[in-house]
C-alpha positions in Angstrom: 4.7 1.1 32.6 0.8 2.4 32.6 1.3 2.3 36.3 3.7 4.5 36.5 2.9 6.8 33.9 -0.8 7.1 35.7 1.6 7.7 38.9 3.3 10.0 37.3 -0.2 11.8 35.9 -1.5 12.1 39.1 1.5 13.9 40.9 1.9 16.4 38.3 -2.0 17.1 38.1 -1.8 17.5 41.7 0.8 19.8 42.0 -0.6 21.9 39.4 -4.0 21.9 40.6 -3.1 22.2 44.0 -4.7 18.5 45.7 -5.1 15.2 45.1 -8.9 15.1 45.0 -8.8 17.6 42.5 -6.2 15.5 40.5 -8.4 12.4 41.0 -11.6 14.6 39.5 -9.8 15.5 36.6 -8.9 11.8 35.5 -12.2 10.4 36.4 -10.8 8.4 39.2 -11.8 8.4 42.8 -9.9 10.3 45.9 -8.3 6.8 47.5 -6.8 5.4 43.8 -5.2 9.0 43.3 -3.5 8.8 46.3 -2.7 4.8 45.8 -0.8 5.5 42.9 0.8 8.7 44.3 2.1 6.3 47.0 3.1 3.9 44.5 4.8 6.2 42.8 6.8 7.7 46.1 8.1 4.0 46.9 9.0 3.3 43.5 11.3 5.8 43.3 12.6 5.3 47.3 11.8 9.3 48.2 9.5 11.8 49.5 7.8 14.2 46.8 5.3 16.0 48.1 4.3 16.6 52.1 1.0 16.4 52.4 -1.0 18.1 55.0 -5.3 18.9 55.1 -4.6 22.0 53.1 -2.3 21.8 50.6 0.8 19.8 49.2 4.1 21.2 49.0 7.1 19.7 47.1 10.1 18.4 48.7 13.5 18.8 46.9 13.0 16.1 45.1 10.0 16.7 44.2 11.2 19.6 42.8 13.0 18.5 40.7 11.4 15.3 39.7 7.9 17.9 38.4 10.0 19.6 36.1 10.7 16.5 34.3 7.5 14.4 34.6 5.7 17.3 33.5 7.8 17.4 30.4 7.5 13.5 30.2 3.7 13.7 29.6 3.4 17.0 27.5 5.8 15.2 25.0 3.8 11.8 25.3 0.9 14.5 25.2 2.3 15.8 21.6 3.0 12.5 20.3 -0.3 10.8 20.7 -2.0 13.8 19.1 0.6 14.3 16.3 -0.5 10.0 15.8 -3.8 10.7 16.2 -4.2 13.4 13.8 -2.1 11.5 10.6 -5.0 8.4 11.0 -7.7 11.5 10.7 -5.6 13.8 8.7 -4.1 11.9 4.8 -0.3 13.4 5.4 3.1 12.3 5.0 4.9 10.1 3.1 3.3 7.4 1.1 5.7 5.1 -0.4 3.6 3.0 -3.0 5.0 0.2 -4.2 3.5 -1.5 -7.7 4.7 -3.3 -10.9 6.9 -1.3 -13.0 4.7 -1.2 -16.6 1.8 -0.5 -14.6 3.3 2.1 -12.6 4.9 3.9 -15.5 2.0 4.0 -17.5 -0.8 4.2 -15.4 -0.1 5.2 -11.7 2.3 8.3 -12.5 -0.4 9.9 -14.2 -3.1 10.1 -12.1 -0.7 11.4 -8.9 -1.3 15.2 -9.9 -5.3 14.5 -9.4 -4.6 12.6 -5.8 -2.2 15.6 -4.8 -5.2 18.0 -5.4 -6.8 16.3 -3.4 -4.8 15.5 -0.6 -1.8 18.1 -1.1 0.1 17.4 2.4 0.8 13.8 1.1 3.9 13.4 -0.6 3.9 10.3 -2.3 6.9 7.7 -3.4 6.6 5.3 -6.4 8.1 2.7 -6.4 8.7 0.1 -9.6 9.2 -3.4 -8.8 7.7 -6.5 -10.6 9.0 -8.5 -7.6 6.8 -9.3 -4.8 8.0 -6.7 -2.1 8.1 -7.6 1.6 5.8 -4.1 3.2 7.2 -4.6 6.6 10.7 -5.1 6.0 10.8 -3.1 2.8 8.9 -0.4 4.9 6.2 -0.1 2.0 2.9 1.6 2.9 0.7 0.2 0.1 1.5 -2.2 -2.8 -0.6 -2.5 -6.5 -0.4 -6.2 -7.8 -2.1 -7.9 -10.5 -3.3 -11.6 -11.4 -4.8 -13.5 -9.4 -3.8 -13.2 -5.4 -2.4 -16.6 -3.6 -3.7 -17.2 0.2 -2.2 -14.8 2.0 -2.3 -13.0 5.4 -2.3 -9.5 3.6 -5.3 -7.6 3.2 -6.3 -6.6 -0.3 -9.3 -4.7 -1.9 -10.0 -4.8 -5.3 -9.6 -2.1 -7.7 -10.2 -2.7 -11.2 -11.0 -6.3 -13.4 -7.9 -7.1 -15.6 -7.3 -9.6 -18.8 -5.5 -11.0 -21.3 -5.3 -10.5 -25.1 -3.0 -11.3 -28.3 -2.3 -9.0 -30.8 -0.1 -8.1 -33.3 0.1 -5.4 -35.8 -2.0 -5.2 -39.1 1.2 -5.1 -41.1 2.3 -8.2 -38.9 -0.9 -9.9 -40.5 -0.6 -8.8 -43.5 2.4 -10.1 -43.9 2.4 -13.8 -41.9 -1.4 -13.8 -42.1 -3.8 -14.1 -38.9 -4.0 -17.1 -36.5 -7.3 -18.3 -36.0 -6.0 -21.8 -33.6 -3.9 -22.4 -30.4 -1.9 -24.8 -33.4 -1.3 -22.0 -35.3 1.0 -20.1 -33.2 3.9 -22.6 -33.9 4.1 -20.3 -37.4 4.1 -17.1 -35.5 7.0 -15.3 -34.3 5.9 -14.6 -30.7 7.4 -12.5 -28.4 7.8 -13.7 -25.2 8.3 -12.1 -21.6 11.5 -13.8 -19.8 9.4 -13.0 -16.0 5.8 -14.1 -17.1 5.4 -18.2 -16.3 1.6 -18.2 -17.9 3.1 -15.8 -20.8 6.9 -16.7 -21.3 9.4 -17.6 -23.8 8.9 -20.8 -24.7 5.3 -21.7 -23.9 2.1 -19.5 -23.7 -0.8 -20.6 -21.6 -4.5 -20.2 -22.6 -8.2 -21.3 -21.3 -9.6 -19.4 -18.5 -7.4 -21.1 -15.8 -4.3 -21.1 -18.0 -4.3 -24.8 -18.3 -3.6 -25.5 -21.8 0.2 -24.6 -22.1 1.1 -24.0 -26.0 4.7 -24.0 -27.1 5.9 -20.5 -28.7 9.2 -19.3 -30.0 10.2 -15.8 -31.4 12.8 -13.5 -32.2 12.5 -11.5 -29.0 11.7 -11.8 -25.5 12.0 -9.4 -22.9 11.2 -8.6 -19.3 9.3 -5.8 -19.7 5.8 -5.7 -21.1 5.8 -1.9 -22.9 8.3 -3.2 -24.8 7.1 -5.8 -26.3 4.2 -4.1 -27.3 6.5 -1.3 -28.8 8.0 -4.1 -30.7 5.3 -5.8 -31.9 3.5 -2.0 -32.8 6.8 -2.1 -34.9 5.7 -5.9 -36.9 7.9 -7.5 -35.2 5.3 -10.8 -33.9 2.8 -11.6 -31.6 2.8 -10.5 -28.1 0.1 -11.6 -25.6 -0.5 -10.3 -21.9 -1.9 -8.1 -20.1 -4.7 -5.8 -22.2 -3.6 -2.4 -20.0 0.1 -2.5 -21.5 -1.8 -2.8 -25.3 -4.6 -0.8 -24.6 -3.6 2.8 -26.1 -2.2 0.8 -29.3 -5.8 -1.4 -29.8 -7.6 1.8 -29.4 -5.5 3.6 -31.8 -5.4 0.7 -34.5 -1.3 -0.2 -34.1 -2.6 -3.3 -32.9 -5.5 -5.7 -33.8 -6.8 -8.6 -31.2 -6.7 -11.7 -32.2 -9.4 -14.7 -31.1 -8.3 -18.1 -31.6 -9.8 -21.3 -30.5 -9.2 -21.4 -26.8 -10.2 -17.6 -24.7 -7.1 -15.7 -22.9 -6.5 -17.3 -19.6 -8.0 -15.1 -16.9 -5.4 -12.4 -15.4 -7.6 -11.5 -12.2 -7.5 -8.0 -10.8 -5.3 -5.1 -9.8 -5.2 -5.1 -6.1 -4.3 -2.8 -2.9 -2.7 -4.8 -0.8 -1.7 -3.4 2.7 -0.4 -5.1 5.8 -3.0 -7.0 8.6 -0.7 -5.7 11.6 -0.8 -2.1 10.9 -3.8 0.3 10.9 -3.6 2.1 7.8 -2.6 5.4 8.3 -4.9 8.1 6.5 -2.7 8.6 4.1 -2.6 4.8 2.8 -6.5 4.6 3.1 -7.2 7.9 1.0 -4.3 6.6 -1.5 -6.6 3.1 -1.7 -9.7 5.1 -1.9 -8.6 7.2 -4.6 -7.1 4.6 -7.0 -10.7 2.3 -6.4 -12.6 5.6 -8.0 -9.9 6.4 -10.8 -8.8 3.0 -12.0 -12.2 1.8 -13.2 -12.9 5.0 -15.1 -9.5 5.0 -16.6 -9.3 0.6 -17.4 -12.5 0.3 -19.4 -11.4 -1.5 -22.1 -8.5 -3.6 -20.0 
């Protein structure tokens, strides 16, 4: 296929710049290969395109014809190697973003009106999904995920540090008193999430590497972090996870962090994780950029 587009390249230059050693000077190849691939070209195709003579070409009737579309061929090739080559220089398009739903809501939508300032001919896509998404076959340019990353093919850069911490309301404590041991949780009502293995319904898993599994119950579970918080803002238990979902409440005093007798297992990192196969696109890499400037300064107390 190279071949015969260069073939192709080199009739069309010829014609328009009226010889083949002028064709051959204008891609930086020599007199002899010109020709070569004119003739390849010619045979490939079974017909005459051009006579030739020491002066000048002139096109046959096929050739003729053939020009106006080769020459059509290569200015739309033309178009759509620059139109490429300008989105990997130029951030533009659509960036679909995919990232964990609690995360996303309360963190990601907020900060898209400083990005847009930024980079106003992206238009960007959220997507909420505490699933692992496929980026090729979902057709995601970019996905955020947190905890600590498996060994995997795909390419991540790290954006901001992330933990763990239990909490409960002051009227909560006030009311069932404060744990101060991994043993007293079996008193507590603790609300679970029904997606979170280290953090779930019926156990909760502490130490740094998550090791020491101790079992919980409670009067609520659900599978979506905000919530419990908002529930256990309300007195309704203990709720342990990730420190970004509580952070607004500890700052604000609905909540009160607890220490026991073991630390918070470690949660890891918020990542950008984007596909080894594919270039990023400008688009993708000032999205990355961005969020590795904005999330530290906005998760300093996660």
């Amino acid at each position: 296929m190279a071949d015969r587009l260069t073939g192709m390249d080199v009739f069309v230059r010829a014609i328009r710049l009226g010889g083949i050693s002028a064709a051959a000077r204008d891609l930086h190849m020599s007199p002899a290969m010109a020709a070569k691939h004119l003739d390849a070209l010619e045979a490939r195709l079974g017909t005459t395109l051009v006579q030739r003579s020491t002066r000048r070409l002139s096109l046959t009737e096929a050739g003729t014809d053939y020009f106006e579309k080769a020459e059509r061929i290569l200015m739309e090739i033309g178009e759509a190697e620059a139109g490429a080559s300008s989105r990997s220089i130029t951030a533009q398009g659509l960036l679909r973003v995919s990232a964990p739903a609690t995360f996303g809501v309360l963190h990601l939508a907020s900060l898209i009106p400083a990005f847009s300032a930024r980079h106003p001919e992206v238009t960007i896509e959220l997507g909420f999904n505490d699933r692992y998404v496929d980026l090729l076959e979902e057709r995601w340019d970019v996905a955020v995920r947190i905890g600590r990353l498996a060994n995997s093919a795909l390419v991540a850069r790290k954006l901001v540090a992330m933990r763990v911490v239990l909490c409960a309301a002051p009227s909560y404590l006030a009311r069932r008193g404060t744990p101060t041991r991994l043993a007293d949780l079996g008193d507590h009502d603790c609300l679970g999430h029904t997606n979170a293995s280290l953090a779930g319904t019926t156990s909760w898993a502490f130490g740094k590497d998550g090791t020491i599994k101790v079992p919980i119950s409670g009067s609520m579970c659900s599978d979506n972090g905000e919530a419990l918080v908002r529930a256990a803002i309300a007195g309704q238990g203990l709720v342990y996870g990730p420190r970004f979902i509580a952070a607004e409440a500890l700052r604000a005093g609905q909540l009160s962090e607890l220490e026991l007798d073991e630390p918070p297992m470690m949660l890891g990192a918020a990542y950008a994780i984007t596909h080894p196969t594919r270039r990023p696109a400008a688009k993708t890499r000032a999205w990355i950029d961005f969020l590795a400037e904005a999330l530290p300064a906005l998760g300093t107390d996660w």
